[in-house]
C-alpha positions, 0 to 999 in steps of 0.5 A, a space after each residue: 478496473 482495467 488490467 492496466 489500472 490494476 497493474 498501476 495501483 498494484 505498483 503505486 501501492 508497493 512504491 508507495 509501502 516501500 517508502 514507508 517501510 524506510 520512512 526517516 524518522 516519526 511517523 508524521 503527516 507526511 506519513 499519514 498521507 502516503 499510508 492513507 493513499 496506499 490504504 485507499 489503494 488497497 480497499 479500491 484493488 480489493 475486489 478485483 484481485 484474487 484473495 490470497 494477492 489482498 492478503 499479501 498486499 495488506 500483509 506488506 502494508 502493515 508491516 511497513 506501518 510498524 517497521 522501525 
């Protein structure tokens, strides 16, 4: 990946857990759908970003799943 694709996933993938963590409602498909993308996001950064950045970004990712 580039520096530029990186810096894109990086910013689809905190879109994509803010909108979770504010998700209206049941986790539906609907969610599942944005908490598979960010997922997908997520596995495809991890060996190109430094470990503690992984680390804070699944942090934020699994927190958002939880939220209520």
């Amino acid at each position: 990946m580039t520096e530029e694709e990186i810096k894109q996933a990086k910013e689809e993938l905190n879109e994509l857990t803010l909108t979770m963590e504010y998700w209206q409602g049941k986790h539906d498909k609907k969610f599942k759908v944005l908490m598979d993308k960010a997922w997908d996001l997520l596995v495809k950064l991890r060996p190109v970003i430094s470990e503690y950045e992984y680390w804070e970004l699944y942090d934020y990712y699994g927190q958002a799943i939880t939220w209520d």
